[in-house]
C-alpha positions in Angstrom: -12.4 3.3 -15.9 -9.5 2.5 -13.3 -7.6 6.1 -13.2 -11.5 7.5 -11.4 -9.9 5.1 -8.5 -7.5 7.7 -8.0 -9.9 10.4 -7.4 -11.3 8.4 -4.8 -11.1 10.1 -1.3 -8.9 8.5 0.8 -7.9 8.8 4.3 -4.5 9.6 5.6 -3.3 8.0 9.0 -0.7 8.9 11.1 2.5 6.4 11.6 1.6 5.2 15.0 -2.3 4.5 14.1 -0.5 2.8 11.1 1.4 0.4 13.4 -1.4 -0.5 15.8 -3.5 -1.2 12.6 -0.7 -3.7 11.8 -0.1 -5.0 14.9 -3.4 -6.4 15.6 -4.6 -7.9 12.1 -2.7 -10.5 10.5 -1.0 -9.9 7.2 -3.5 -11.7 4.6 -5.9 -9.2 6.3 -4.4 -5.7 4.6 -2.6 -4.8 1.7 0.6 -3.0 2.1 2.4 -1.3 -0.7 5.2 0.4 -0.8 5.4 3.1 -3.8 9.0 3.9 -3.6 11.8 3.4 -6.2 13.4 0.2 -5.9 16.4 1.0 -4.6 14.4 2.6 -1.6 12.9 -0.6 -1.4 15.8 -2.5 -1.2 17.5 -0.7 1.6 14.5 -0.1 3.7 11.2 -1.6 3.4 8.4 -2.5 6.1 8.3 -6.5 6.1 5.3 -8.1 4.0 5.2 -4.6 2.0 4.6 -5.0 -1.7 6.6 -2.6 -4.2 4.8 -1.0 -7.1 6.5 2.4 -7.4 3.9 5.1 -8.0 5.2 5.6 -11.7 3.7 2.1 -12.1 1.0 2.2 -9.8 -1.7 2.1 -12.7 -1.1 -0.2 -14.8 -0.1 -2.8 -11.4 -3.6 -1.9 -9.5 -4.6 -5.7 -10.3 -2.3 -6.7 -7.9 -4.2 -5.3 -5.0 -7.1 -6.9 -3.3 -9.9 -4.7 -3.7 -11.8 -6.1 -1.0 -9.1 -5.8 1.7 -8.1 -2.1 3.2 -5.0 -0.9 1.9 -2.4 0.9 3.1 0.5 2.7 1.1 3.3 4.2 1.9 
């Protein structure tokens, strides 16, 4: 069942730990998701950042790589 995912312990990390993570992997390396509402999206968003607001979040969790880390914000 996919919704145990969410019970899943995860790990929080602060911005700047975020940013070095970024910074020293390539893109194809991480998945980024942003879990905003569109139009938050639209005004801001980090580059390369996928939106799947977090209303949506589980019925869209095919569309993130399993295998890679992942981090949302």
């Amino acid at each position: 069942m996919r919704w145990k995912q969410f019970f899943t312990p995860a790990e929080s990390m602060p911005a700047t730990e975020a940013k070095t993570f970024m910074a020293e992997k390539s893109q194809d390396e991480f998945n980024l998701v942003d879990v905003r509402q569109p139009k938050e999206y639209e005004a801001h968003h980090i580059p390369g950042s996928k939106l799947i607001p977090i209303a949506d979040l589980d019925k869209r969790l095919d569309e993130i790589d399993p295998s890679k880390p992942t981090l949302v914000y």
